[in-house]
C-alpha positions in Angstrom: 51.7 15.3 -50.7 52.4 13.2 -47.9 55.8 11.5 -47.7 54.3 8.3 -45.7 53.9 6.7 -49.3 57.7 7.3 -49.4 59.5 5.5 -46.8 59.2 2.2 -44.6 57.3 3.0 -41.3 60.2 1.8 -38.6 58.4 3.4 -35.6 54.3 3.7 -35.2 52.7 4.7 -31.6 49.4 5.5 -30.1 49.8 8.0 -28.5 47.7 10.1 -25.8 49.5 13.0 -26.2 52.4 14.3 -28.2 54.5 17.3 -27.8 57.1 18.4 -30.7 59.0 21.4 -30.9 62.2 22.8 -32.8 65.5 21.8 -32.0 67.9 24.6 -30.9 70.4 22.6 -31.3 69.9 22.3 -35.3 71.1 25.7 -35.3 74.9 24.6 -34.2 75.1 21.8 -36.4 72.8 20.9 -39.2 73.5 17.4 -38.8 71.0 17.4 -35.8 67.5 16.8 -36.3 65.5 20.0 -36.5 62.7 18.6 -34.3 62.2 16.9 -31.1 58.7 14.7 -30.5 58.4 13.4 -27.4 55.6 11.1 -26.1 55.3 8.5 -24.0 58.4 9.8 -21.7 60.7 9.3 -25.0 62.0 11.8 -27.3 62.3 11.0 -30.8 64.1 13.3 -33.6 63.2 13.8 -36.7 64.1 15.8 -39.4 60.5 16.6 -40.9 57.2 16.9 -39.5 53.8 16.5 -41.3 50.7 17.1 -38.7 47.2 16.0 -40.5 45.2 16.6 -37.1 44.1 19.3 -35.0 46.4 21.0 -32.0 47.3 23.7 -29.3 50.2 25.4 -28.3 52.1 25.2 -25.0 53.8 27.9 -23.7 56.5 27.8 -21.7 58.2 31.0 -20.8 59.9 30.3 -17.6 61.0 27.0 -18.8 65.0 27.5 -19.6 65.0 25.2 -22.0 61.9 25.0 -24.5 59.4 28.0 -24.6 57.1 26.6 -26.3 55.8 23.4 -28.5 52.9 22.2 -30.5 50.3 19.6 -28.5 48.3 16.9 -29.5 46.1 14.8 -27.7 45.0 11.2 -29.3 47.4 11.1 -32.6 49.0 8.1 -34.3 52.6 8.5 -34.5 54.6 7.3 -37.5 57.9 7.7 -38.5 59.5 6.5 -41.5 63.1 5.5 -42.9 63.3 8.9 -44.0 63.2 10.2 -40.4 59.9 12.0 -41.4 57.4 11.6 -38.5 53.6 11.5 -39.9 51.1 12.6 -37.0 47.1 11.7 -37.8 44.2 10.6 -36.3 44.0 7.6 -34.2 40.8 5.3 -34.8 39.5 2.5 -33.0 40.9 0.1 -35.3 44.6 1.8 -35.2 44.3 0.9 -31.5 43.0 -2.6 -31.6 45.5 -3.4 -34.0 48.5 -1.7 -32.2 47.2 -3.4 -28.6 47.1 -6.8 -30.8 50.5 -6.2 -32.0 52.0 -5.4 -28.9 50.6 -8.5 -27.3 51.7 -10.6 -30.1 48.4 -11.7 -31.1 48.4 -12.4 -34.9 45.6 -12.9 -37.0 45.3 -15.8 -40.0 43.0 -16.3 -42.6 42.1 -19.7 -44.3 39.3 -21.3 -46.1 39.7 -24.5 -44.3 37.4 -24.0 -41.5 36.7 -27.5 -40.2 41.2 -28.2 -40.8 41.2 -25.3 -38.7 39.1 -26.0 -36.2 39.9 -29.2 -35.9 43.9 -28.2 -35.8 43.1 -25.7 -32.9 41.6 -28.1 -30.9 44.0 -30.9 -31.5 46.9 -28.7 -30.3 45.4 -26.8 -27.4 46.3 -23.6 -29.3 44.9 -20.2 -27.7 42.8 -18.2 -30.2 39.9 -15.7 -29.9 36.9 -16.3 -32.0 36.2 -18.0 -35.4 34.8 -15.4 -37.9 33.5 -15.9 -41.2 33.5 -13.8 -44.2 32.2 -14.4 -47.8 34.7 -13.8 -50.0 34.6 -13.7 -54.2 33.4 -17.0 -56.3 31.2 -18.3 -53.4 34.5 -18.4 -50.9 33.7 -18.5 -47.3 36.8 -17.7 -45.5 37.6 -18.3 -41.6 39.6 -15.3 -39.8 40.9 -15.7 -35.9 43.5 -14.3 -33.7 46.3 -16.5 -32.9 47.0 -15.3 -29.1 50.6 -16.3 -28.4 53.9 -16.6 -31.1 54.6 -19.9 -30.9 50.9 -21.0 -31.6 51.3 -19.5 -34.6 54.7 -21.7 -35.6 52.5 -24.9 -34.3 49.9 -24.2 -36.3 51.7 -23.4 -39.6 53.7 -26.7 -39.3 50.2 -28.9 -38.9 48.1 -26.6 -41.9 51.2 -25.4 -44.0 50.3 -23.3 -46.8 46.6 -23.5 -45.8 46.9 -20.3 -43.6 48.1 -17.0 -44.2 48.7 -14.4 -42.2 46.2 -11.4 -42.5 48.7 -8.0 -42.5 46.8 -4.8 -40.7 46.1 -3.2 -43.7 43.8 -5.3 -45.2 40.2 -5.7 -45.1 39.8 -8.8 -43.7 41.8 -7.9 -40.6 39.5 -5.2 -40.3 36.6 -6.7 -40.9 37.4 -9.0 -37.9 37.3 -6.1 -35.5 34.0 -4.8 -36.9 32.0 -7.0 -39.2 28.7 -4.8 -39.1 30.9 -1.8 -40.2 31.6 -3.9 -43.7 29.5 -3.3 -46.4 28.5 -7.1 -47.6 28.9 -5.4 -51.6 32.4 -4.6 -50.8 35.2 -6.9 -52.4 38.2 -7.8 -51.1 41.2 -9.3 -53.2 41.2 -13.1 -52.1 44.8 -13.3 -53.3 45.9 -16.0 -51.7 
């Protein structure tokens, strides 16, 4: 059983490749993480590993400090509060949504579509393109990315409870990345 369903993700990378190996130093004092990731030209350490995705071994014998660690190329990283790291496969959308997230884009969700519009364009306020969705009960709802922070903050003071902000797991947000991959049967929860 995974332990992601256990702990608060505080750290979650793309990353090209990964490299983790045991920690000699656990051995002298337990109160060192048993294993060293490193990616990205940073070292993290963590005290449990869970891999879900295919990898190699690099060996390392003239190397007077690590002889040899596991590889992975194209992995998501996450670790949790627990200081578990949780390696799996990294899909287009894990990408978009970390590049987005990185770049402070942020993506709402309203069914006021002319409010919206007309809010965006009163404002000046950078956004990528207005998507629709039907949602349950006849609901058509409008979904855009908000490209800088403060937009965001101008645009919740003029529409107020009108907007929400969609959050990366649901299927909105990822509808707005790939609409034809949606099946139009699927439901979504329109809690609002």
């Amino acid at each position: 059983m995974s332990k992601i369903n256990q702990g608060k993700i505080m750290i979650e990378l793309a990353c090209d490749d990964l490299l983790f190996h045991f920690n000699k130093k656990h051995l002298e004092d337990s109160s060192i993480p048993m294993w060293i990731i490193t990616t990205k030209g940073t070292s993290y350490y963590v005290d449990h590993v869970e891999c879900n995705v295919k990898w190699s071994t690099r060996e390392r014998p003239d190397s007077s400090h690590t002889k040899g660690s596991i590889k992975i190329k194209d992995c998501l990283l996450l670790i949790d509060d627990s200081n578990t790291a949780i390696i799996t496969q990294l899909t287009e959308h894990d990408k978009i949504r970390l590049k987005n997230r990185e770049k402070g884009i942020t993506r709402i969700i309203t069914e006021y579509g002319s409010l919206l519009r007309e809010s965006l364009q009163q404002t000046s306020i950078k956004h990528g393109p207005i998507k629709t969705y039907g949602g349950g009960c006849g609901t058509l709802w409008f979904i855009t990315d908000i490209l800088k922070e403060s937009h965001l903050t101008m645009l919740q003071v003029q529409m107020g409870d009108k907007i929400r902000v969609l959050k990366e797991n649901e299927g909105y947000y990822k509808y707005y990345d790939n609409p034809s991959a949606y099946d139009d049967n699927e439901e979504f929860e329109d809690d609002y």
